[in-house]
N, C-alpha and C positions, 0 to 999 in steps of 0.2 A: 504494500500500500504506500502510495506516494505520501511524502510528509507534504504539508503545509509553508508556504515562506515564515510565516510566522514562530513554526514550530522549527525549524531551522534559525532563522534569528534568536529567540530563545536559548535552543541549545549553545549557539556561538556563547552570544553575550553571560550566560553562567558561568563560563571559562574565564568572562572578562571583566564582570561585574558582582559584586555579592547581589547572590540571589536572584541574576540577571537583569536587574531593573535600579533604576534611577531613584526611587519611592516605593515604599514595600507595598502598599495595596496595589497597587500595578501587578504585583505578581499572582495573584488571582488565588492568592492563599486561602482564602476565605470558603470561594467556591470553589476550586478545586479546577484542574484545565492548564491549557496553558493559554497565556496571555498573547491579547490580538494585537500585532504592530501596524501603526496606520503609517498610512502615505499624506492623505490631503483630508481636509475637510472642505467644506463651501455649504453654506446657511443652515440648515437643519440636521446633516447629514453630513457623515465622516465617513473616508473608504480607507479598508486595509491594501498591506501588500499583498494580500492575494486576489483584489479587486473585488471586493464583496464588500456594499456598500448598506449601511447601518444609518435609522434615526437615531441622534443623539442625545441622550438624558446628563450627559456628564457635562458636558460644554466645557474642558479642561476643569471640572473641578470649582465649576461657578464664574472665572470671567468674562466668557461668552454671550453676555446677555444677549445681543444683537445678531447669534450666531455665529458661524465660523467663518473667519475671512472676509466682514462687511467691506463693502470699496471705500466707505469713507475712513476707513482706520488704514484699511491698505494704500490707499491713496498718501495718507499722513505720513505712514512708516517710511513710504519711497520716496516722498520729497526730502524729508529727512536725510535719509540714506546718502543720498546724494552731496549733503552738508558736511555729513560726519556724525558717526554713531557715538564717540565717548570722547572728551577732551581732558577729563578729570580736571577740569576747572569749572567757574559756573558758566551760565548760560540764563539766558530769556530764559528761555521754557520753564526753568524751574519756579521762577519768580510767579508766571500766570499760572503753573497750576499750583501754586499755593494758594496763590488768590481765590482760584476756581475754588478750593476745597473749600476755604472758610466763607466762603460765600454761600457755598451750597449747604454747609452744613456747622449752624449758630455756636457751637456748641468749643468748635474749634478755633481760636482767637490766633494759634500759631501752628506750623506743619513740619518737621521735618523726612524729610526723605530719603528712604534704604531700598533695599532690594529684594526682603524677601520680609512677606509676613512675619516667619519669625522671628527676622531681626529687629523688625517692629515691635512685634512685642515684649521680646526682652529689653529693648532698649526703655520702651514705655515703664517696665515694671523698676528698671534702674532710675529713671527720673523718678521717679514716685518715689523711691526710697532715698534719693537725694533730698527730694523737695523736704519729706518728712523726719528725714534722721531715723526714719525706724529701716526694721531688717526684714519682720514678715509680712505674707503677703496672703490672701483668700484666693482658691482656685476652689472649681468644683467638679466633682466625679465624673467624668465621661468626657469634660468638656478638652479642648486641645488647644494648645496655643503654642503650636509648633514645636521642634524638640530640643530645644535650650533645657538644660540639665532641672532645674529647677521647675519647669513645666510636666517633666513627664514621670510625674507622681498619679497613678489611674488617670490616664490619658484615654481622651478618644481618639477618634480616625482610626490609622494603620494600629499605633498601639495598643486599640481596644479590641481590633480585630483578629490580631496575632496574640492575644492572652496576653502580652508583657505593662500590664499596667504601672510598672516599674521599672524602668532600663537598668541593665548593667552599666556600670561606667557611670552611674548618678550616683554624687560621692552623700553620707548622712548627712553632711553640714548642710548640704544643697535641700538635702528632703526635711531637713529640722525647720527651715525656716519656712516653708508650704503648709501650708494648714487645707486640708481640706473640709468642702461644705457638701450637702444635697442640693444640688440643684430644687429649686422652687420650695424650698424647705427653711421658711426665713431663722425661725426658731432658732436652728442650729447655726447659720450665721452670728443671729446673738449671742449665744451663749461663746463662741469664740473669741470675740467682740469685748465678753466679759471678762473672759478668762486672759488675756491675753491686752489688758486695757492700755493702750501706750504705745503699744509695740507694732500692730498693722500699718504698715505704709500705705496698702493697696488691697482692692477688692476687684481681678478681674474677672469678668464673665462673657461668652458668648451671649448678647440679649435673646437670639435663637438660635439655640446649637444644631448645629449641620455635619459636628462629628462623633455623635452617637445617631444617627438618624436623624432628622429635624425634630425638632423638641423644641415646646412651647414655653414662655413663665406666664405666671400666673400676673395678674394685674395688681395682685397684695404682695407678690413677690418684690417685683419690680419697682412700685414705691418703697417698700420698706428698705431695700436696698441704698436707695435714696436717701430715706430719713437717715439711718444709723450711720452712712458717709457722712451723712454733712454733723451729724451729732458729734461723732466721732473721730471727726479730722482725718480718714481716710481714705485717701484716693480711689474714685471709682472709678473704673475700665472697662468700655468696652470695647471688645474684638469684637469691630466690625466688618474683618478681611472679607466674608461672605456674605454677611449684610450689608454692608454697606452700597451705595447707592446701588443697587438690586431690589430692595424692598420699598426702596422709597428715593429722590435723590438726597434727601437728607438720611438714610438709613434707618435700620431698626431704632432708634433714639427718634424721630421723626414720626413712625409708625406707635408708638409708644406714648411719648411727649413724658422722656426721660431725659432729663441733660446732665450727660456724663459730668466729667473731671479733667479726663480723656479717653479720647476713642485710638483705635489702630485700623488703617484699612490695607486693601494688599488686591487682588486679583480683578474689578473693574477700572483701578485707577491706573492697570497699564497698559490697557485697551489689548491683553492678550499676553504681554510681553513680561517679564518676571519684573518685580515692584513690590515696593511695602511705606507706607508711612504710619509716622504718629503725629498726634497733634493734640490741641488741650489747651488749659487756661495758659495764660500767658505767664504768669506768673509762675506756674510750676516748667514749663518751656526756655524761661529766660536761665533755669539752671543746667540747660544741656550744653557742652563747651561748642562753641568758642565763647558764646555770652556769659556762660557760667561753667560750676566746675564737673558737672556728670561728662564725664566723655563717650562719646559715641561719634566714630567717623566712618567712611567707605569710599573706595576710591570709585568706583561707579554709580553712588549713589545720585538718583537727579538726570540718569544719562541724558540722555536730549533725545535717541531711538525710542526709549519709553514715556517720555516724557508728552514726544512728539502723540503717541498712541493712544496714549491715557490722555491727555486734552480731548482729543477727537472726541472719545468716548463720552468722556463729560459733559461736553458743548453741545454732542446728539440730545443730552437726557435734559439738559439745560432747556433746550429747544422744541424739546420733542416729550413733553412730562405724560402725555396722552399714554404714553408707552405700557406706563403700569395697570392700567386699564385693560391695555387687550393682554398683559401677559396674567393679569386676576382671573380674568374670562379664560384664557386658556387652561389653567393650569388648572381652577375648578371644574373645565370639563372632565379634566382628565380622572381627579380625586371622584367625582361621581361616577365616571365610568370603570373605574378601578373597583372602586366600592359595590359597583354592581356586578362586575364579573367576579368576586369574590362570595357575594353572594347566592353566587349561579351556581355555586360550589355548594352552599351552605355554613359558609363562613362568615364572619362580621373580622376580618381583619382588620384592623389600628392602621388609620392613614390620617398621618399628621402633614396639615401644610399652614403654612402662610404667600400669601406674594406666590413667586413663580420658585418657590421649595416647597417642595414635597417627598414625603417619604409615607411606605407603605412597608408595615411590622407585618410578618406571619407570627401576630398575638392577639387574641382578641380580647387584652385588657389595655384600659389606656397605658399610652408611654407621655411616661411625665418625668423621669430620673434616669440615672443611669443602672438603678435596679432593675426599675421597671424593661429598662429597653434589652438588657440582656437575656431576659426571659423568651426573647422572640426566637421561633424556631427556623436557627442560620442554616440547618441544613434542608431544608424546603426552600430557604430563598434560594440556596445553591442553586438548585435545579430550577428557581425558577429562572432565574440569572440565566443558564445555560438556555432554555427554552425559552427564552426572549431572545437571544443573542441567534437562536437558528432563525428564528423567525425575522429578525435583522433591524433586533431592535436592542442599542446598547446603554445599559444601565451601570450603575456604580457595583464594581464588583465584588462588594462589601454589604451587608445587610446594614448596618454601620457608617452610611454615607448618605446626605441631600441626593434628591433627584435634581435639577434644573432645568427648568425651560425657555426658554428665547425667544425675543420676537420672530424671530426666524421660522418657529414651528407655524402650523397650517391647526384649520381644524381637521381637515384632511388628514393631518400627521399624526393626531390626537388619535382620532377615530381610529384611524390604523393601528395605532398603540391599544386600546382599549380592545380592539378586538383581536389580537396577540392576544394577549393579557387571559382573556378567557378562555382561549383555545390552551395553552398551556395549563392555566390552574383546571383545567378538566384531564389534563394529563396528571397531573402531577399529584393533585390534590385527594 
């Protein structure tokens, strides 16, 4: 039997890569398989190298809002190009999308600019401990804030999916000072709060986590969050790499009408291209160096290639706010029609969405925690992962990940997905 290109790249890249991939849920650990290597995408839809062409639920991971490869971002990357991709000095570009940012989103008075969500929010979690003289900080179970040592204390994403809710290589000191909370569980926030009175710099949270599945807070969560920082002197945070202008252009804090301390954003503000910043009251901002003494630099941060991509993107949403509209409309078609081929089944599966995130638990109790979400049975999504994927429709290859959808999708696309969807859980189920 002929292999696959796919399965052939695979085999190569294990020889040349740990675990053959770039990011461990790539490698299809969850489900089981071997991982599909693409060539191209363009608006809805992504094709592998083997020419088998797939609707896409993933959109890299949430910065696709617009789909893959819009012209006006391609348009931006290539006149760019043409200027030059990195100077490691400043540049315009950086200036107007800080502007863009704190214009779009009140909340943020100052921005700086890195390369990767998670350098965002490490850097975020060091200011905050600058600003406040303290050392500890509030994370919550499930939630992920990329793998800086000190984050990846019961982590979600890849590390929730791989069983390693603690890395090797994360030294005690690092994990003494993480305090972890329940998600939508304010209670135990306070009593942290209590115990520990003085000493929290910071409280970060995904406002809707997309790395245990999407998962909601509750509206008592979310203010009291609120109260006890501001009571408290403790900086709140939120990662809004996913959220952020996806849900709203001002983000989950916008949808909410929460206003941070600071936020972090990361995958729509590079219009594609790798990106991360933070940003926040000015006041806690003016102590990151050169203005003050928390150091944080990057020799590519701000490049002008992503710079150039991430404007685009913003300027569209800027322009075009209608957008949330038709991705509400789509995305709740889908959660209905999901909901009902599961019930064709005689299931009431757990489909959690907001905006254009959605996730669908094989559980049919709510998910509201990180307790809750790992009750869902990973090895049914397996197969059903597998069984969308023949039918040529590509989902997060993780039980444990956001769906996303894009202007780019159709109802057409919808419709098509939904009825996958049922043809498979009558297989499966």
């Amino acid at each position: 039997m002929q292999i696959s290109t796919s399965q052939q790249l695979f085999e190569k890249a294990q020889t040349l890569i740990p675990g053959g991939v770039n990011s461990p849920v790539r490698a299809f650990k969850s489900v089981g398989g071997t991982p599909v290597f693409f060539a191209s995408g363009s608006g809805s839809r992504v094709t592998d190298v083997d020419g088998n062409s797939y609707l896409d639920y993933i959109g890299s991971w949430g910065p696709h809002l617009f789909g893959h490869n819009p012209q006006f971002i391609k348009s931006a990357i290539l006149a760019q190009l043409e200027k030059g991709v990195s100077f490691g000095a400043p540049c315009g570009l950086e200036v107007e999308m800080a502007e863009l940012i704190t214009s779009l989103v009140p909340s943020v008075e100052m921005v700086r600019m890195v390369n990767s969500g998670t350098e965002a929010t490490m850097s975020a979690v060091r200011a905050a401990r600058g600003f406040t003289g303290r050392d500890k900080f509030i994370k919550f179970e499930g939630c992920y804030h990329g793998h800086g040592d000190y984050f990846l204390i019961k982590a979600g994403s890849g590390a929730l999916t791989l069983g390693v809710p603690t890395s090797p290589g994360v030294t005690k000191g690092n994990a003494a000072d993480t305090l972890l909370a329940t998600y939508n569980n304010l209670a135990e926030v306070q009593e942290l709060a209590e115990k520990y009175k003085g000493e929290i710099a910071a409280i970060i949270i995904e406002p809707v986590v997309g790395n245990m599945g999407t998962v909601l807070p509750t509206k008592e969560f979310m203010n009291g969050l609120r109260q006890l920082c501001t009571k408290e002197g403790i900086v709140l945070i939120f990662d809004e790499v996913m959220t952020g202008f996806r849900l709203a252009k001002g983000g989950a804090q916008e949808v909410f009408g929460i206003t941070p301390d600071m936020s972090v954003f990361g995958k729509i503000i590079g219009g594609g291209l790798p990106v991360g910043a933070y940003g926040g009251k000015k006041e806690i901002m003016m102590k990151v160096a050169p203005a003050g003494p928390v150091y944080q630099a990057g020799t590519l941060s701000g490049n002008p290639l992503a710079m150039a991509a991430g404007l685009a993107a913003l300027r569209y949403i800027q322009q075009n706010p209608a957008i949330y509209t038709r991705l509400e409309e789509l995305t709740a078609r889908l959660q209905h029609g999901l909901a009902a081929a599961a019930q064709s089944v005689g299931k009431n599966y757990t489909i959690n969405r907001i905006g254009s995130m959605i996730s669908m638990f094989f559980s049919e109790q709510p998910v509201t925690d990180f307790a809750s979400a790992v009750t869902s049975d990973t090895a049914l999504y397996g197969k059903f992962f597998h069984g969308m994927l023949d039918e040529g429709h590509y989902l997060p290859p993780a039980q444990f990940e956001a769906w996303f959808v894009s202007t780019a999708h159709t109802e057409a696309n919808i419709d098509e997905t939904i009825a996958a969807a049922k043809r498979v859980m009558q297989k499966i189920v």
